[in-house]
C-alpha positions as CSV (number, residue, x, y, z in Angstrom):
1,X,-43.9,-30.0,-80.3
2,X,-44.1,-30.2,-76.6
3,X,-42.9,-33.3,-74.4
4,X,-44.9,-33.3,-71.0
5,X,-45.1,-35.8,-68.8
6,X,-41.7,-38.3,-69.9
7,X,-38.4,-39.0,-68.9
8,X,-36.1,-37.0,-70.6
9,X,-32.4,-38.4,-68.6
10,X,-31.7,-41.0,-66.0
11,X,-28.6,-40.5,-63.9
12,X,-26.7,-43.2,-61.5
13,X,-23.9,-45.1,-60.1
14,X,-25.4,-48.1,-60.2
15,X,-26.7,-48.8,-64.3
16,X,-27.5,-52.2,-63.5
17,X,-30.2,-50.8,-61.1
18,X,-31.4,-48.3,-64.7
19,X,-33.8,-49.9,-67.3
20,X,-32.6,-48.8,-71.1
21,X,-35.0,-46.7,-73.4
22,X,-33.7,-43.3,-72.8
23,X,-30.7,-41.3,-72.1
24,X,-28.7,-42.9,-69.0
25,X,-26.0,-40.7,-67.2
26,X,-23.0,-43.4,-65.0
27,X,-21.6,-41.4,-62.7
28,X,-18.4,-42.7,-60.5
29,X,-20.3,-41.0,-57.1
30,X,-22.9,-39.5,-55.2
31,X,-21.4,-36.1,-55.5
32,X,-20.8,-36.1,-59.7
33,X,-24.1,-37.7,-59.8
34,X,-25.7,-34.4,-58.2
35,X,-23.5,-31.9,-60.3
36,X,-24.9,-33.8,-63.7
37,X,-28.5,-33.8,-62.4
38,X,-28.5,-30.5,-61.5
39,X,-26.7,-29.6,-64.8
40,X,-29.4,-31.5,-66.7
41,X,-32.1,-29.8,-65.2
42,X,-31.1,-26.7,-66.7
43,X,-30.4,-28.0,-69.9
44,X,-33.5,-30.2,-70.3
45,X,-35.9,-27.7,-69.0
46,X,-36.7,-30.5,-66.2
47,X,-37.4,-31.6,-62.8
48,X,-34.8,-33.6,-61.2
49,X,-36.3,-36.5,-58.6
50,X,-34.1,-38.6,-56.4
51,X,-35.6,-41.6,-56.2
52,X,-32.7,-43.8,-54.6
53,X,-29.4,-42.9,-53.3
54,X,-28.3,-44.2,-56.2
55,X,-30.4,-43.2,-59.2
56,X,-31.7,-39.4,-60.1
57,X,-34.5,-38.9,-63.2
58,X,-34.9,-35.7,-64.8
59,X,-38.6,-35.3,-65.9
60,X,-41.0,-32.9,-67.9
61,X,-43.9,-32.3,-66.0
């Protein structure tokens, strides 16, 4: 089975800013947010897209 196109993990310091339905990441600051974004991108075999200062989404494209 192949997943294109979804969100596989949100990340964030901010979860009241983060919709629930999949995986959500708090991080404490800007810098661990980046480390676990980065991190997940490996893992997940995914894009990571900052889309505020505040929230990072790892997607398959």
């Amino acid at each position: 089975m192949d997943i294109e196109k979804f969100i596989l993990a949100i990340i964030t310091t901010n979860p009241a800013k983060v919709p629930s339905g999949t995986s959500v990441f708090h991080c404490e600051n800007k810098e661990e947010m980046e480390v676990i974004a980065t991190n997940l991108e490996a893992i997940l075999d995914g894009i990571a897209h900052l889309l505020t200062e505040e929230i990072y989404v790892i997607v398959k494209h």
